[in-house]
C-alpha positions as CSV (number, residue, x, y, z in Angstrom):
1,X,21.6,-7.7,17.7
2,X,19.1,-9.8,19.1
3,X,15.3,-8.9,18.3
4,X,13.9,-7.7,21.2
5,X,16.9,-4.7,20.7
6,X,16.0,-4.3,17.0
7,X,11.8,-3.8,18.2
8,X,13.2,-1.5,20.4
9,X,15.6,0.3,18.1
10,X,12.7,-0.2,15.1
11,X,10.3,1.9,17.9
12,X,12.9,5.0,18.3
13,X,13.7,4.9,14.3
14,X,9.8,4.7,13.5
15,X,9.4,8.0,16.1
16,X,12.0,9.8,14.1
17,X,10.6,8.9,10.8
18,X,7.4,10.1,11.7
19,X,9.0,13.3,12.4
20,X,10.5,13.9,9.5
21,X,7.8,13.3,7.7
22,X,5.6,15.9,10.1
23,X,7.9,18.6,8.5
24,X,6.4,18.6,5.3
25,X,2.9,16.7,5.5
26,X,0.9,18.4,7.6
27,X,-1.5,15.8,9.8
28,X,-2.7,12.8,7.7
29,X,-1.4,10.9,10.9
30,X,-3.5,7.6,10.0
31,X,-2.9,7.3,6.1
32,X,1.0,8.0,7.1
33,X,0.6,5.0,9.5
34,X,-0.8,2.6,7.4
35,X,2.0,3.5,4.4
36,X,4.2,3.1,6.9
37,X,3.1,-0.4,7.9
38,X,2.8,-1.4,4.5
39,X,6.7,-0.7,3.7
40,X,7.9,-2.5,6.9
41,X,5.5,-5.5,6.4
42,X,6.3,-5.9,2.4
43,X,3.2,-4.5,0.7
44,X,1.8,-2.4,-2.1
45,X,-0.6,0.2,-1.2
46,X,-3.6,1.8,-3.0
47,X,-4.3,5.6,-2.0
48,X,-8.1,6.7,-2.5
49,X,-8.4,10.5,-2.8
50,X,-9.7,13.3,-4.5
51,X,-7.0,15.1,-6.7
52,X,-5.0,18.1,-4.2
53,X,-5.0,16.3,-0.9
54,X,-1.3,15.7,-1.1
55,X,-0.5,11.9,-2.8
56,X,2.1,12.5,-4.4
57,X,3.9,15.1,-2.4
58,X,3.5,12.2,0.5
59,X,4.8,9.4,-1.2
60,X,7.9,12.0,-2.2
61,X,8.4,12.8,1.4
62,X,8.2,9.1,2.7
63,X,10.7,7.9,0.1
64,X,13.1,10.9,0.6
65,X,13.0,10.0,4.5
66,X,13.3,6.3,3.9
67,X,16.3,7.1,1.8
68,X,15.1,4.8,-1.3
69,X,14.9,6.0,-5.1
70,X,11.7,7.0,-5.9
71,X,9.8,7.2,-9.6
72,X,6.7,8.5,-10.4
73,X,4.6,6.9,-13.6
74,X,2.0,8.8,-14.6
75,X,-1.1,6.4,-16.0
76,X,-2.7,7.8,-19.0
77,X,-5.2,6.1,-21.7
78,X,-1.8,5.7,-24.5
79,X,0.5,4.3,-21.7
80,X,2.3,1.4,-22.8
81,X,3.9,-1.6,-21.4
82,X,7.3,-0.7,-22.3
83,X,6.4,2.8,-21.4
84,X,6.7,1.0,-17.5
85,X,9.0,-1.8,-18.0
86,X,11.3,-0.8,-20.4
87,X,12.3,-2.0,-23.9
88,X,15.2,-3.4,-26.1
89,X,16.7,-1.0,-28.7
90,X,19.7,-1.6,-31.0
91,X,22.9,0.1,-30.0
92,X,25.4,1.7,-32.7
93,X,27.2,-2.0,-32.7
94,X,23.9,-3.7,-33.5
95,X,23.6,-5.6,-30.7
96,X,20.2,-5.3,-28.6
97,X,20.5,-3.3,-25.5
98,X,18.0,-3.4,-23.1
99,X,16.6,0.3,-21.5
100,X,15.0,-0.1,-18.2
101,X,11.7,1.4,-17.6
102,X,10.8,3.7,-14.6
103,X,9.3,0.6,-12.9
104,X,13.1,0.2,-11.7
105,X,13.3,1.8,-8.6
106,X,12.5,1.1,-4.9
107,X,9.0,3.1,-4.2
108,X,7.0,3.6,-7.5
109,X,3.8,6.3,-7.3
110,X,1.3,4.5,-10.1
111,X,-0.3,7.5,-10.4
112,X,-4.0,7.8,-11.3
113,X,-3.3,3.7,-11.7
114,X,-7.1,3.5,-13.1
115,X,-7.1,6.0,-16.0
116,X,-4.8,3.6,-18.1
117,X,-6.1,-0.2,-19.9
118,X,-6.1,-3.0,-18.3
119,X,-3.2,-4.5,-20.5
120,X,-0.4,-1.7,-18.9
121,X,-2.1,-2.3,-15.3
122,X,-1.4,-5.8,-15.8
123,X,2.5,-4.9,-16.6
124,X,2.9,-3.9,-13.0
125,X,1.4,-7.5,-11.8
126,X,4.8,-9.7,-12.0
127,X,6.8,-6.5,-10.2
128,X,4.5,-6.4,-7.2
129,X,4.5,-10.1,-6.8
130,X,7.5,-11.3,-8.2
131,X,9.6,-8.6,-7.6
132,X,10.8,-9.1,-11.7
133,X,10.0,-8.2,-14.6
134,X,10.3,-10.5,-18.2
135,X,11.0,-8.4,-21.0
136,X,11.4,-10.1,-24.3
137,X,12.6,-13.5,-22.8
138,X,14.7,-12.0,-20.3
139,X,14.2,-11.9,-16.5
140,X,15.4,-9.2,-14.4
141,X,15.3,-8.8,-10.7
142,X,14.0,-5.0,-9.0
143,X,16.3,-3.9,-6.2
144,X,14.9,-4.5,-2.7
145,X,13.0,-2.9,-1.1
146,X,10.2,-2.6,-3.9
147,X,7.1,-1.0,-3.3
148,X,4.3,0.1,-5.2
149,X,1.9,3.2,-4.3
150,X,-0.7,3.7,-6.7
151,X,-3.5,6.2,-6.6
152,X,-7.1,6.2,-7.4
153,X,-9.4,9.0,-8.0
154,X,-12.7,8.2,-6.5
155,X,-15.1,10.9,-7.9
156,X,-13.9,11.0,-11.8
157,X,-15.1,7.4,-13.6
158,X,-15.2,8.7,-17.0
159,X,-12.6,7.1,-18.9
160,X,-11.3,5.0,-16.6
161,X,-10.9,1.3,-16.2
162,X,-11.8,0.2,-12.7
163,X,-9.1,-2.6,-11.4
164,X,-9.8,-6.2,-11.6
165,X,-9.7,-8.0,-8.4
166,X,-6.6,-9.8,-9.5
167,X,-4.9,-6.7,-8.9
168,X,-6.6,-5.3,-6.3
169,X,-5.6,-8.0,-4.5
170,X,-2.0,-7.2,-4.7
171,X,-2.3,-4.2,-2.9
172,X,-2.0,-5.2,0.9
173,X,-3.5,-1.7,2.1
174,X,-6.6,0.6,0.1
175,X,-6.2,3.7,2.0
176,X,-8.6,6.6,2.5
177,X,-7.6,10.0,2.3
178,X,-9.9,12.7,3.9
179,X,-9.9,16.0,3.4
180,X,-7.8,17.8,6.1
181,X,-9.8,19.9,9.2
182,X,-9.9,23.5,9.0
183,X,-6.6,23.7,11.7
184,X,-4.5,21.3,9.7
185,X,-5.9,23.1,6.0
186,X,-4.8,26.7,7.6
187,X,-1.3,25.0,8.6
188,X,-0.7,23.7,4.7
189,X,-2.2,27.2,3.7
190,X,0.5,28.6,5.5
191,X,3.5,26.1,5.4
192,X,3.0,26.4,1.0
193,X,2.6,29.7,0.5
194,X,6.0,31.4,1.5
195,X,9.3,31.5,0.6
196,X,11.0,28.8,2.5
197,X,12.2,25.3,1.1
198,X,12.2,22.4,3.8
199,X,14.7,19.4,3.3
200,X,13.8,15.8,4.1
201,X,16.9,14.0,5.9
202,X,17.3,10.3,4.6
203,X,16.7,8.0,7.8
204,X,17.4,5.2,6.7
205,X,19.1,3.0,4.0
206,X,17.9,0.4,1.7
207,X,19.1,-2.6,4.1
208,X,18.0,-1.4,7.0
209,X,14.6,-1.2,6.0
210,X,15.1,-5.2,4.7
211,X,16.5,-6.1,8.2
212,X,13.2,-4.2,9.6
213,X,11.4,-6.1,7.5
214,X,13.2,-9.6,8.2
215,X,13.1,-8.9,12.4
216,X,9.1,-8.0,11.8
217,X,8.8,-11.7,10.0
218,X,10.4,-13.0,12.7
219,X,7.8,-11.7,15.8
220,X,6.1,-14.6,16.9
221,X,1.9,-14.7,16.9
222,X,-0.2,-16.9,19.3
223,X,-2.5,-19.0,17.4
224,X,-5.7,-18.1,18.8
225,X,-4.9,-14.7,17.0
226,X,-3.9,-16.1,13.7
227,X,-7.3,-18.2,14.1
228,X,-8.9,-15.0,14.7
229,X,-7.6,-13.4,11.9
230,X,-8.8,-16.2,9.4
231,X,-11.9,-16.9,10.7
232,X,-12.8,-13.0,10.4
233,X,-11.3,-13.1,6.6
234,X,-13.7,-16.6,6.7
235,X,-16.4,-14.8,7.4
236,X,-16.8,-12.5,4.5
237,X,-17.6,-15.0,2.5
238,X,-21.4,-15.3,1.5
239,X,-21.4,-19.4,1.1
240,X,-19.3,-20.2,4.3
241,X,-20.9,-21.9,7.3
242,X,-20.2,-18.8,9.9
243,X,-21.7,-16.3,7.5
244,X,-23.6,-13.8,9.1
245,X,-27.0,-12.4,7.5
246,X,-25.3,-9.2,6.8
247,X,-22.6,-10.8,4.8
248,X,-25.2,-13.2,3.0
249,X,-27.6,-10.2,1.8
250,X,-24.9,-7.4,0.5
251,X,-21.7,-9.7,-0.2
252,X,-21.0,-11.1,-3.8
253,X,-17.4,-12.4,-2.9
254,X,-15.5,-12.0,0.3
255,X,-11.6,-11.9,0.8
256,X,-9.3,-14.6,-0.3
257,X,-6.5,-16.0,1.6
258,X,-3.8,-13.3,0.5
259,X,-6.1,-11.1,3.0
260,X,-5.3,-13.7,6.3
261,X,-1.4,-13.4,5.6
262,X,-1.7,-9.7,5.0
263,X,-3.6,-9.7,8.1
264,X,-0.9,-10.8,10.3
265,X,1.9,-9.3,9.1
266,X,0.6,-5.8,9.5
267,X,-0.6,-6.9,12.6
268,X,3.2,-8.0,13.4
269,X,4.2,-4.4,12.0
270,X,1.6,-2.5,14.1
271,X,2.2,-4.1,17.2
272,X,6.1,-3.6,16.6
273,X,5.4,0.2,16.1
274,X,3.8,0.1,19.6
275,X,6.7,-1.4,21.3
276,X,5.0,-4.8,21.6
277,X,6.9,-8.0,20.8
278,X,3.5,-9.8,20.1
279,X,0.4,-8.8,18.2
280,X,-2.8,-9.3,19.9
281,X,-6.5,-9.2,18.8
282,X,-6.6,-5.5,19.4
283,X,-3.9,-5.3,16.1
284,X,-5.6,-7.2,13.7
285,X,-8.4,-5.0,14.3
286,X,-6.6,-2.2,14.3
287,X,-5.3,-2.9,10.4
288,X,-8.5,-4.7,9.0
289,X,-10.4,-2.2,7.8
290,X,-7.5,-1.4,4.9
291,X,-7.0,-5.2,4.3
292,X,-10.7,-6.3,3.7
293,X,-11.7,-3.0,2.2
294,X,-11.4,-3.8,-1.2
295,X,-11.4,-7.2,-1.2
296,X,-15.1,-7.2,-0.2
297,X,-17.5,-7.2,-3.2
298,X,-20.4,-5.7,-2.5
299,X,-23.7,-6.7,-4.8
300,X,-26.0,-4.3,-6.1
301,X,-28.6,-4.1,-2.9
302,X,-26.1,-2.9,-1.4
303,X,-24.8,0.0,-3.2
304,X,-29.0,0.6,-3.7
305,X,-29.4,0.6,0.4
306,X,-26.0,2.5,0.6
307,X,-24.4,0.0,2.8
308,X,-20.9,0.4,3.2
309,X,-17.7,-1.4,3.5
310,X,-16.7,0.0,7.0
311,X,-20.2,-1.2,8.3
312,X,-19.7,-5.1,6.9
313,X,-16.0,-5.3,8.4
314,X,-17.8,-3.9,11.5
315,X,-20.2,-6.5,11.9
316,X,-17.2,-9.3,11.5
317,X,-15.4,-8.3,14.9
């Protein structure tokens, strides 16, 4: 099939997905987007939301229409390592047997990500780059496609250990949840509250989604938009030359380069969603906002002046 046939086929199976999804989640249109992009273009993705907005019964939903094998990992102050990765026990012939951890598995909810030390965050760090894990000497490979979805409450910071920017880093999207509007609240009201149990039809398999992935690697990008989309990246940096005021005045550290290739790859992935066999300026807009948020690190005048991230990746288009 050439690739102009699989953006085309990629458009209708995206449509249907979508669907499928609609059965269950009731809006969220946007967040189920940007997930969405995240899986086709190869990335993690952070989920910001107070508790009861549906983060877990999403991810559920997406995996059970993707057709993967999904885990969930609760993250909880006593969590361990090998509590995530797995450990080696002695069989009944004495011989060491290694147990694998829930981290095996092709979509993993890292829930509540932030309430457990920094040592077990860091055991997830290898798997979302690597796509392996090393236990006790031994390397072994996660079955593709792997994707990590972690959640964050925002309001509750007691007893929690924020994320280092190492980490952050990995995750190609931070998402936003909302809370729904009063239509879309009395439609979950409804849709939860009776007697009927909706199934999820598997739309895909595991290799489709890696050829989906492989044809969206393969859409081509003009290089006056890959400039664009490092110089913007470029620009959140306070001790760069194209700096802007803005930047230099609220901005301890700006984005790295991770946040350029993530850039254009979900640029690639939102542009093959809208039928287009090229991403334009209009794309890498489109995604930025969940690329740079969290990569941007304010400083304390602006917390004190309540500037926010939206506003800074504003000023960079």
């Amino acid at each position: 099939m050439s690739d102009v046939a699989a953006v085309e086929q990629f458009v209708k199976k995206y449509r249907e997905l979508k669907q499928e999804i609609a059965k269950v989640i009731v809006g969220q249109d946007e967040v189920v987007n940007q997930i969405l992009i995240s899986i086709f273009s190869g990335g993690h993705s952070l989920l910001i939301g107070v508790p009861g907005l549906a983060k877990t019964l999403m991810v559920n939903t997406i995996a059970q229409a993707l057709g993967l094998d999904f885990k969930r990992i609760q993250f909880t102050p006593d969590l361990m390592p090998s509590d995530i990765l797995g450990s080696e026990i002695l069989d009944e012939d004495r011989h060491f047997k290694f147990v694998k951890g829930p981290i095996f598995a092709n979509i993993i909810l890292a829930d509540e990500i932030n309430r457990t030390p920094p040592k077990t965050q860091a055991a997830l760090l290898e798997a979302m780059q690597e796509r392996a894990v090393t236990v006790a000497g031994h390397h072994y490979k996660l079955s593709l496609p792997y994707f990590v979805l972690a959640t964050q409450n925002p309001i509750e910071q007691e007893g929690t250990y924020p994320l280092p920017e190492a980490q952050l880093d990995r995750f190609m999207f931070a998402i936003n949840l909302d809370y729904p509007s009063f239509e879309e609240e009395v439609q979950v009201v409804k849709a939860t509250t009776n007697d009927e149990n909706l199934t999820v039809n598997a739309l895909f398999t595991a290799e489709e989604i890696l050829n989906f992935q492989h044809v969206i690697r393969r859409i081509p990008v003009a290089d006056n938009v890959i400039e664009y989309a490092v110089t913007m990246v470029g620009k959140t940096r306070p001790d760069s030359d194209a700096v802007s005021e803005l930047i230099k005045q609220y901005v301890d550290w700006g984005a790295g380069p991770r946040a350029s290739q993530n850039l254009i790859l979900a640029a690639k992935t939102h542009a093959a969603i809208k039928g287009k066999f090229s991403p334009d300026i209009e794309d890498v807009q489109a995604v930025a906002n969940s690329i740079l948020r969290h990569r941007i690190i304010k400083n304390y005048k602006a917390e004190a002046e309540g500037i926010t991230e939206a506003q800074i990746i504003k000023s960079l288009f």
